[in-house]
PyMOL Python script that loads the backbone (N, CA, C, O; Angstrom):
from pymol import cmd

cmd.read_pdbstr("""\
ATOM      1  N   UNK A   1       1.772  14.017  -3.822  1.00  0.00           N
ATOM      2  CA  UNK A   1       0.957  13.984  -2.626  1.00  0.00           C
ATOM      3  C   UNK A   1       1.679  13.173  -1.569  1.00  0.00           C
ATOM      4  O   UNK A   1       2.350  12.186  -1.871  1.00  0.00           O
ATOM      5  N   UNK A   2       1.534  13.601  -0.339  1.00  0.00           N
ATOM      6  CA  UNK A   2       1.968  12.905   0.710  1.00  0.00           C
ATOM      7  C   UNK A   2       0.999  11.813   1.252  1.00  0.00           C
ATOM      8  O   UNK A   2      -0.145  12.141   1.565  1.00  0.00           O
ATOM      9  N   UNK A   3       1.602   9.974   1.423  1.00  0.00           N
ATOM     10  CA  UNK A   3       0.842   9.527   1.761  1.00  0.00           C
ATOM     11  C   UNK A   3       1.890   8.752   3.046  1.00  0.00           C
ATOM     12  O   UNK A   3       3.105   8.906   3.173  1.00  0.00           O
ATOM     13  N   UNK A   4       0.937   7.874   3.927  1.00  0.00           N
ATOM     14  CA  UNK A   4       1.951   7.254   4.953  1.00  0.00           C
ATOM     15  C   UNK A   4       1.954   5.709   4.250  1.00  0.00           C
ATOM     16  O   UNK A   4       1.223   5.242   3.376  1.00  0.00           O
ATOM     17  N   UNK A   5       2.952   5.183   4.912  1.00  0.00           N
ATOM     18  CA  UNK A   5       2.911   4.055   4.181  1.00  0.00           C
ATOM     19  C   UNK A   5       3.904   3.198   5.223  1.00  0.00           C
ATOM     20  O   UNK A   5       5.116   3.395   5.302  1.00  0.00           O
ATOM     21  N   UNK A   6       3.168   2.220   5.999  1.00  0.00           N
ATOM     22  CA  UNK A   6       3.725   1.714   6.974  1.00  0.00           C
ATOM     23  C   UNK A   6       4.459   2.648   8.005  1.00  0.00           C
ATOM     24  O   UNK A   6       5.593   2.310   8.345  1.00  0.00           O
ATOM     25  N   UNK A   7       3.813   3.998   8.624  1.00  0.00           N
ATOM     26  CA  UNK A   7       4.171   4.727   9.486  1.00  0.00           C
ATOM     27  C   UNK A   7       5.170   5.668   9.046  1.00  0.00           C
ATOM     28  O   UNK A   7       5.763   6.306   9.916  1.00  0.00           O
ATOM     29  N   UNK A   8       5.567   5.932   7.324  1.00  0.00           N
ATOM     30  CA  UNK A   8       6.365   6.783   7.358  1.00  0.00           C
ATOM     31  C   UNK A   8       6.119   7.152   6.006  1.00  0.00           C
ATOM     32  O   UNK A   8       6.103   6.277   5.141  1.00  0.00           O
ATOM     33  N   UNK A   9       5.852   8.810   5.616  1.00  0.00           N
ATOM     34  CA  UNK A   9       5.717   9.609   5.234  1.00  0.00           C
ATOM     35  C   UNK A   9       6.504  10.082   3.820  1.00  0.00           C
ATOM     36  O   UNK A   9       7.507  10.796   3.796  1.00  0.00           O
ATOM     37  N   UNK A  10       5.785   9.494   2.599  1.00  0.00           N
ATOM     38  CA  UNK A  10       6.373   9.095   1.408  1.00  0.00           C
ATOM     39  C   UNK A  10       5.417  10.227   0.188  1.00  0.00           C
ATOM     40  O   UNK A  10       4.206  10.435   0.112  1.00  0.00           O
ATOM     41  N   UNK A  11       6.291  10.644  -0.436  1.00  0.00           N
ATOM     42  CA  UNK A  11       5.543  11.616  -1.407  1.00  0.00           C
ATOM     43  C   UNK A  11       5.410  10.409  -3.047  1.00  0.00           C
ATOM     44  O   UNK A  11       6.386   9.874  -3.574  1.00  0.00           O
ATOM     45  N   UNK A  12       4.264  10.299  -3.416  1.00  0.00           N
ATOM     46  CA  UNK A  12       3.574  10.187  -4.629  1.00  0.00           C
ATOM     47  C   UNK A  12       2.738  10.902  -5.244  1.00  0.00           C
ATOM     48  O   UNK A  12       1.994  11.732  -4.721  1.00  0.00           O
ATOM     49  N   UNK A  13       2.835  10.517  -6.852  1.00  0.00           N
ATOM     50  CA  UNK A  13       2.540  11.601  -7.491  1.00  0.00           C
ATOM     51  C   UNK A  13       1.128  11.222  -7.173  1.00  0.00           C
ATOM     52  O   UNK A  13       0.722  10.159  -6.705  1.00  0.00           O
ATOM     53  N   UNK A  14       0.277  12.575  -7.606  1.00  0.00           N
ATOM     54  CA  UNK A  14      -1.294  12.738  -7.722  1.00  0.00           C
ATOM     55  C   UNK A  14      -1.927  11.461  -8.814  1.00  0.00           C
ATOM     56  O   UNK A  14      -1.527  11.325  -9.971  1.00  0.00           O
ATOM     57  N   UNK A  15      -2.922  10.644  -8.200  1.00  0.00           N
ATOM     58  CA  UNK A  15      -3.514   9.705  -8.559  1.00  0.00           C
ATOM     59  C   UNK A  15      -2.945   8.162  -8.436  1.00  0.00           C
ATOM     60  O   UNK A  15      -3.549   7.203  -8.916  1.00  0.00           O
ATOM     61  N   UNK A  16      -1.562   8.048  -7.645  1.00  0.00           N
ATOM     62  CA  UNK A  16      -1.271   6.741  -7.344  1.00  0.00           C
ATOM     63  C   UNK A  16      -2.249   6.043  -6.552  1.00  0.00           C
ATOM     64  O   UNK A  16      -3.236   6.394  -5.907  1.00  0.00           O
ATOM     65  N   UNK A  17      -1.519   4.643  -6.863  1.00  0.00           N
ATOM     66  CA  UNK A  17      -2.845   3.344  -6.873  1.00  0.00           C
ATOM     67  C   UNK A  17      -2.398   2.412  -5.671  1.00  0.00           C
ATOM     68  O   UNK A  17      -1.284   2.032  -6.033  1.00  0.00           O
ATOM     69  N   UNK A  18      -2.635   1.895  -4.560  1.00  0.00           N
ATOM     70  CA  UNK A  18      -2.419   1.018  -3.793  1.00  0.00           C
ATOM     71  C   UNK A  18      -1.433   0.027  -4.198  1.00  0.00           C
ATOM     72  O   UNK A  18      -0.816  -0.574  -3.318  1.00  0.00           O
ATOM     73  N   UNK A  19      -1.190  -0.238  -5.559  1.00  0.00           N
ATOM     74  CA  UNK A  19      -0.370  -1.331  -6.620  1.00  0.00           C
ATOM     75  C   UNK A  19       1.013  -0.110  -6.427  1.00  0.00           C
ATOM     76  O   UNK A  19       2.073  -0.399  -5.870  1.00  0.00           O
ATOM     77  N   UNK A  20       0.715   1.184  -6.990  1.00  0.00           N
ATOM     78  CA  UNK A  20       2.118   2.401  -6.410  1.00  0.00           C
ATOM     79  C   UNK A  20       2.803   2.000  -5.408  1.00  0.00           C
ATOM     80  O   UNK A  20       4.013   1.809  -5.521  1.00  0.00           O
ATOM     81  N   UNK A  21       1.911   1.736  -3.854  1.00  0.00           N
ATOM     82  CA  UNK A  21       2.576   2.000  -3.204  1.00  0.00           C
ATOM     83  C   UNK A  21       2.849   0.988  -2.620  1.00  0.00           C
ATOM     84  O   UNK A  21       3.646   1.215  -1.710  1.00  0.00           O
ATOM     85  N   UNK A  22       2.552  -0.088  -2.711  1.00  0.00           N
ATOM     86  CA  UNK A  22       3.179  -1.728  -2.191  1.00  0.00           C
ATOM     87  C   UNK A  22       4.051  -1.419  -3.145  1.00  0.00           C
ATOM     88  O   UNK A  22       4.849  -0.894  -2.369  1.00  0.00           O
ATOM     89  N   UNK A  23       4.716  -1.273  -4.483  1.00  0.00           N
ATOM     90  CA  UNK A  23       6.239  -0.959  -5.222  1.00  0.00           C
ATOM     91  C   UNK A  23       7.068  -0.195  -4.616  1.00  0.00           C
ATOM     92  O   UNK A  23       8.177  -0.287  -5.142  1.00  0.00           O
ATOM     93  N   UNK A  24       7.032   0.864  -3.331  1.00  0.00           N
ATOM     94  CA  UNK A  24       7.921   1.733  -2.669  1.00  0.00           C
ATOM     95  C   UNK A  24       8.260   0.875  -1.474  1.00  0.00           C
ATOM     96  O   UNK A  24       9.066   1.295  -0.645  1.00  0.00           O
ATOM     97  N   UNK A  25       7.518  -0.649  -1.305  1.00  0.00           N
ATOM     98  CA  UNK A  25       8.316  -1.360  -0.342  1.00  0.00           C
ATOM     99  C   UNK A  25       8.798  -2.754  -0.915  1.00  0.00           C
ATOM    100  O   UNK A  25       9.744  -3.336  -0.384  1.00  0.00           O
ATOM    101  N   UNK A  26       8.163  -3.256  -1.958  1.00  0.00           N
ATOM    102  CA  UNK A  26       8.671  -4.587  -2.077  1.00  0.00           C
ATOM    103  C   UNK A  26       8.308  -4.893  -4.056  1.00  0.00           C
ATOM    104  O   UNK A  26       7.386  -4.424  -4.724  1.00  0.00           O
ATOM    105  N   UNK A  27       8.941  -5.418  -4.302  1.00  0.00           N
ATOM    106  CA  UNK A  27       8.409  -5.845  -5.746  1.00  0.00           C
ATOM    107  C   UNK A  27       8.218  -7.226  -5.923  1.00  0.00           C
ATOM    108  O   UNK A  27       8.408  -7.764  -7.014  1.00  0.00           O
ATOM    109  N   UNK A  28       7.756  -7.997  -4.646  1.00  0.00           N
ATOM    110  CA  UNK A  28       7.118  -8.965  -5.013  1.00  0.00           C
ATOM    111  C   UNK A  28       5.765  -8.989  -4.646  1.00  0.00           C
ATOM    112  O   UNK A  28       5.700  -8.123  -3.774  1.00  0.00           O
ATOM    113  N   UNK A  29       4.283  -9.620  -4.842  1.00  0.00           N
ATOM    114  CA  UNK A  29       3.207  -9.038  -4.463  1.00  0.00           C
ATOM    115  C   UNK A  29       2.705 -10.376  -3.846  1.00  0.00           C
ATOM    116  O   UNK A  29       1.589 -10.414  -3.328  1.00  0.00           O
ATOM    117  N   UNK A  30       3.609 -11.614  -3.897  1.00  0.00           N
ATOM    118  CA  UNK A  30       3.128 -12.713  -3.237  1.00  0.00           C
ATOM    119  C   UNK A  30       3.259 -12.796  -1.748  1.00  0.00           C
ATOM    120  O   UNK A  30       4.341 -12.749  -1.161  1.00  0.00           O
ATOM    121  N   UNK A  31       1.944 -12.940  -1.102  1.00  0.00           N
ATOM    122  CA  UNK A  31       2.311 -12.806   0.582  1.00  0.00           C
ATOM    123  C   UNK A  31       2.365 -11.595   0.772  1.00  0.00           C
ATOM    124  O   UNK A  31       3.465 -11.225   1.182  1.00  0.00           O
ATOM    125  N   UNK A  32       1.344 -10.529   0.594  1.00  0.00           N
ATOM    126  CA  UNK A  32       1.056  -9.009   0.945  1.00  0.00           C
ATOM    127  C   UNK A  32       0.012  -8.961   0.923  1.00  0.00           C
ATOM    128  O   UNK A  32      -0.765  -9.462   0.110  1.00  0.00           O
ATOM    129  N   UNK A  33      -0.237  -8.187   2.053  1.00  0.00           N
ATOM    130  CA  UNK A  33      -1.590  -7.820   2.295  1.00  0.00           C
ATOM    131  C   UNK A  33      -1.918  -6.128   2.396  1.00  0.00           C
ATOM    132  O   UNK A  33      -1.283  -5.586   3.300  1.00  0.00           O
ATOM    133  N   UNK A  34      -2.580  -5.454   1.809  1.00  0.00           N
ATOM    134  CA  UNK A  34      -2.901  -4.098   2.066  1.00  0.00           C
ATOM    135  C   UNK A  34      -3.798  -3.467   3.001  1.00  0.00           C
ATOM    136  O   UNK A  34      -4.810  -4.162   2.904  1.00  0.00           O
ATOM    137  N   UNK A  35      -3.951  -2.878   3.555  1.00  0.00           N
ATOM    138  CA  UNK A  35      -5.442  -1.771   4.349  1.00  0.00           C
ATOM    139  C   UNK A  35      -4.669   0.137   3.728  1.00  0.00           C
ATOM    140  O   UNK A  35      -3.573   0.673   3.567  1.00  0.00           O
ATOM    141  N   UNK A  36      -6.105   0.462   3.597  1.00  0.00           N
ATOM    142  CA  UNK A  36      -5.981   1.609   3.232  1.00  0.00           C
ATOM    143  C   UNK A  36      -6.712   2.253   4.226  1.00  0.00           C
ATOM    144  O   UNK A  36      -7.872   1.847   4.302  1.00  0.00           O
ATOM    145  N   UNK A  37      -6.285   3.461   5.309  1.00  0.00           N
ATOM    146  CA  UNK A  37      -7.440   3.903   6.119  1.00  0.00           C
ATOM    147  C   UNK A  37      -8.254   2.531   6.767  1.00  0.00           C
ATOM    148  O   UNK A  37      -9.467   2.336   6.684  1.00  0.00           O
ATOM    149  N   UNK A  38      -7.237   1.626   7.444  1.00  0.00           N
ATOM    150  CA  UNK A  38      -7.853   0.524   8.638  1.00  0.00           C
ATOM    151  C   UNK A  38      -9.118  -0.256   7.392  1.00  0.00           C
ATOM    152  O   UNK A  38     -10.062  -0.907   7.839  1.00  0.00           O
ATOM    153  N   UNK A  39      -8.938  -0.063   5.917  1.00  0.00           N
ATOM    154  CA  UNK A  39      -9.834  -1.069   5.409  1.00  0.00           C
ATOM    155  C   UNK A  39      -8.630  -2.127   4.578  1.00  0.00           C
ATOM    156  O   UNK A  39      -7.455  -1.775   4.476  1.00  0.00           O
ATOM    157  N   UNK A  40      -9.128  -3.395   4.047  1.00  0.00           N
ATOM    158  CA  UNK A  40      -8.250  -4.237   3.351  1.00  0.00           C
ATOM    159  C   UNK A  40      -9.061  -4.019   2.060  1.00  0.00           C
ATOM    160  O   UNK A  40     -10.245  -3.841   1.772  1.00  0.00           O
ATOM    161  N   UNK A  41      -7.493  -4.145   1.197  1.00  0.00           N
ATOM    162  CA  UNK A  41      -7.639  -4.044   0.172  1.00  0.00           C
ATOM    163  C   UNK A  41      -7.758  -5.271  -0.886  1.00  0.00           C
ATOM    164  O   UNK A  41      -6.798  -6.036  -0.967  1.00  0.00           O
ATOM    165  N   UNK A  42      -8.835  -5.473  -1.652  1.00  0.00           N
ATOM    166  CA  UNK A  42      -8.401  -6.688  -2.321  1.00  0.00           C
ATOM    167  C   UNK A  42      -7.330  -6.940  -3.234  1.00  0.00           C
ATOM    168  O   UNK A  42      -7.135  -5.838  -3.747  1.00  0.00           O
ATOM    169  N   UNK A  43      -6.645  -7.631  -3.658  1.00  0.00           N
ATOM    170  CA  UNK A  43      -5.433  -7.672  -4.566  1.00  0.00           C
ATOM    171  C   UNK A  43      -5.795  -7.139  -5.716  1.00  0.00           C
ATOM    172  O   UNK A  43      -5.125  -6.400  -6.437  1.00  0.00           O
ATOM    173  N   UNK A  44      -7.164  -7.636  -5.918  1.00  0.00           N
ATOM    174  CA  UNK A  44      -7.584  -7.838  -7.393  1.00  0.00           C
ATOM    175  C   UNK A  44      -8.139  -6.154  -7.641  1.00  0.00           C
ATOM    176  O   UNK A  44      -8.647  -5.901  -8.734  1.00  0.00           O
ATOM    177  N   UNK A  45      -8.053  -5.334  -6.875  1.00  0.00           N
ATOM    178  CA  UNK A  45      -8.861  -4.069  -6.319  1.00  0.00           C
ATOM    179  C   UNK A  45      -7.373  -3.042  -6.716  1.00  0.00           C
ATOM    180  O   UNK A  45      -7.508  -1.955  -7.277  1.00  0.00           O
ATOM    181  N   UNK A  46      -5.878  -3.647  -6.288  1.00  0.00           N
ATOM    182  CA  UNK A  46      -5.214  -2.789  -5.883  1.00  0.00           C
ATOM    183  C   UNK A  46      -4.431  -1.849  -7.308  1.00  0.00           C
ATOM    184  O   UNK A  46      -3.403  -1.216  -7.069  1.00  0.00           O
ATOM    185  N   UNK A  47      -4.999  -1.846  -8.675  1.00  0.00           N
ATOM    186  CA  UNK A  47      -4.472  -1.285  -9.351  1.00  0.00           C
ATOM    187  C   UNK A  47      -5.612  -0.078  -9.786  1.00  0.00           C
ATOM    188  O   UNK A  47      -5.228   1.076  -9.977  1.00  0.00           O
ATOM    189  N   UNK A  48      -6.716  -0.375  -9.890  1.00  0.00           N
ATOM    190  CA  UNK A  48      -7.727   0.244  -9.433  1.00  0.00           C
ATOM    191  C   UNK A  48      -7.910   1.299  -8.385  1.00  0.00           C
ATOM    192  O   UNK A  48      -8.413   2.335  -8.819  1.00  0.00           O
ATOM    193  N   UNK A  49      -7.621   1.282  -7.116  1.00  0.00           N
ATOM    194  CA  UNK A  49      -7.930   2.115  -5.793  1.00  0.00           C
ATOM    195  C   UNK A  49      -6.491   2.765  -5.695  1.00  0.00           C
ATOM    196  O   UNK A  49      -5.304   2.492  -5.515  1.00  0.00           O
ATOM    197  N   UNK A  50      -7.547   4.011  -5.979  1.00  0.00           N
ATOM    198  CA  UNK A  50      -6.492   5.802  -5.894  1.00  0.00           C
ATOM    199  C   UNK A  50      -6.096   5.539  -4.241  1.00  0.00           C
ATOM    200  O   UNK A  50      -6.354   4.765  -3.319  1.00  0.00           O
ATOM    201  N   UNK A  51      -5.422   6.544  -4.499  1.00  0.00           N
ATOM    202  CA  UNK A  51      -5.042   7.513  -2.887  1.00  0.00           C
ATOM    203  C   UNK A  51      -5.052   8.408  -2.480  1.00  0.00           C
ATOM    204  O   UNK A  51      -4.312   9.082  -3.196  1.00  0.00           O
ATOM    205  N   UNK A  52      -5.339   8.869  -1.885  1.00  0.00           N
ATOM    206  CA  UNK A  52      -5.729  10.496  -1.679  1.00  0.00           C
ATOM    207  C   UNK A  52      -4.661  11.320  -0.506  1.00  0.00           C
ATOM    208  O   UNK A  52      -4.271  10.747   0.512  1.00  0.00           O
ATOM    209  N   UNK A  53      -4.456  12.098  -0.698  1.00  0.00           N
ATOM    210  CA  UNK A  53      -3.829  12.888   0.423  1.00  0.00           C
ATOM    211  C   UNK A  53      -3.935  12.567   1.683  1.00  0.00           C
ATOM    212  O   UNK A  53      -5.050  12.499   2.200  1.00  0.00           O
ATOM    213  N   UNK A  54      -2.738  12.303   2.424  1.00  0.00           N
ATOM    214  CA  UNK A  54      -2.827  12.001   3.560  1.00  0.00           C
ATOM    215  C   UNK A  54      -3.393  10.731   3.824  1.00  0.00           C
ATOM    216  O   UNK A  54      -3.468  10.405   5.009  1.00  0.00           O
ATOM    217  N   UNK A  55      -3.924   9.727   2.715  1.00  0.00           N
ATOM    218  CA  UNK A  55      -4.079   8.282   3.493  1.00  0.00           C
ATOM    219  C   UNK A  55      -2.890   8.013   4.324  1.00  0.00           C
ATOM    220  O   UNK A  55      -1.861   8.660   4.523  1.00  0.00           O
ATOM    221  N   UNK A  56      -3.561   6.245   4.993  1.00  0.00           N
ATOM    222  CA  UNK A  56      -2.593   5.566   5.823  1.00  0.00           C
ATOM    223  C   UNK A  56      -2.808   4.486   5.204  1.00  0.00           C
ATOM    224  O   UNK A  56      -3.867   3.861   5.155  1.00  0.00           O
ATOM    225  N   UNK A  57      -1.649   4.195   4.637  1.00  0.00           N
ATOM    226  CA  UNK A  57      -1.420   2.569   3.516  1.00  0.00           C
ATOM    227  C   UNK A  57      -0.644   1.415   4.734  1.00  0.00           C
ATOM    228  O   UNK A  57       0.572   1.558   4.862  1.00  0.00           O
ATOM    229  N   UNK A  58      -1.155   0.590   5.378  1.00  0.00           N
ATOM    230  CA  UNK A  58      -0.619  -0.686   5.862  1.00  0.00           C
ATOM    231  C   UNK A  58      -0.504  -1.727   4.577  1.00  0.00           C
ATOM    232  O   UNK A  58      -1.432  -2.258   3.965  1.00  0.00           O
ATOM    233  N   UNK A  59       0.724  -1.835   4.388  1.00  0.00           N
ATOM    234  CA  UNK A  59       1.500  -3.122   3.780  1.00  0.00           C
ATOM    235  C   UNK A  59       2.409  -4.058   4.896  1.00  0.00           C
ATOM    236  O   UNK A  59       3.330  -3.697   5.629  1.00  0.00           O
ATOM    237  N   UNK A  60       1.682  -5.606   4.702  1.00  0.00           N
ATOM    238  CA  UNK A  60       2.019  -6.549   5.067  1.00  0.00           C
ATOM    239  C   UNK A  60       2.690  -7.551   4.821  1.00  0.00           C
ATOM    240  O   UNK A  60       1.943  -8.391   4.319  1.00  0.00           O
ATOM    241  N   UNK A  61       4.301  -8.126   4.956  1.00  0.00           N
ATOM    242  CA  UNK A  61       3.944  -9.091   4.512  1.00  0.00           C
ATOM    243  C   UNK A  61       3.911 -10.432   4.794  1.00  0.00           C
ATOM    244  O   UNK A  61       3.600 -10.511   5.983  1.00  0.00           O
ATOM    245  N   UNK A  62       4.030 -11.276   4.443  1.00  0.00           N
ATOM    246  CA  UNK A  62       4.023 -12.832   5.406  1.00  0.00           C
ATOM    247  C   UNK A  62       5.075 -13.458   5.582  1.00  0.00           C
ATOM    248  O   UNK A  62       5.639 -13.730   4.522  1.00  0.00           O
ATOM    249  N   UNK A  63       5.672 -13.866   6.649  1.00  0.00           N
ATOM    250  CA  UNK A  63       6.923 -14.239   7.031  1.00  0.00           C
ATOM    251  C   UNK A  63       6.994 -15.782   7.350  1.00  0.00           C
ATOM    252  O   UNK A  63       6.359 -16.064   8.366  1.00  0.00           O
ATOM    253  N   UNK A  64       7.562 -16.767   6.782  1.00  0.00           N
ATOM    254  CA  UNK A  64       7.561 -18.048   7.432  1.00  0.00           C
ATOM    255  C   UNK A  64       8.892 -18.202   8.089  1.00  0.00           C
ATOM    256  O   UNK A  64       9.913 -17.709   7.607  1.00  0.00           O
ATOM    257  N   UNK A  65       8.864 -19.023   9.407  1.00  0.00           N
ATOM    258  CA  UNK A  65      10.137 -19.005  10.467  1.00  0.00           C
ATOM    259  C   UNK A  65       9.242 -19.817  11.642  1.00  0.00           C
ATOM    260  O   UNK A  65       8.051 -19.863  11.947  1.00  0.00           O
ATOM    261  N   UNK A  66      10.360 -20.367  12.079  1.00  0.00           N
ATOM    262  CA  UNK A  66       9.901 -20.960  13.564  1.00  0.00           C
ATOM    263  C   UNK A  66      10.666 -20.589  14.797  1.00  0.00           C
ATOM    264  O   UNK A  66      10.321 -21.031  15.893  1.00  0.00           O
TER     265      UNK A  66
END
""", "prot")
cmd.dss("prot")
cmd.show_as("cartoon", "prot")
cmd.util.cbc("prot")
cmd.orient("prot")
């Protein structure tokens, strides 16, 4: 299935999990934040919550710098 994922257009298989697709950008999960379809996702939520065709996955993550 095609989902977006930070504005660009990534194929996963049928039934990936929000936990899927924060792994196609980073493999650390400390200092990330998710929205699925403009909602946030809880961490504790993200192995749990499918995806469906055509969502919009915002992955965040936290940057320290001055």
């Amino acid at each position: 299935m095609k989902v977006m994922i930070n504005g660009v257009s990534r194929d996963l298989p049928d039934g990936a999990t929000v936990a899927r697709a924060v792994q196609e950008l980073t493999s650390s999960a400390a200092g990330v934040a998710v929205a699925v379809n403009d909602e946030v996702v809880r961490r504790g939520a993200w192995q749990s919550t499918t995806l469906s065709e055509h969502d919009r996955v915002e992955v965040l993550t936290a940057v320290q710098g001055g």
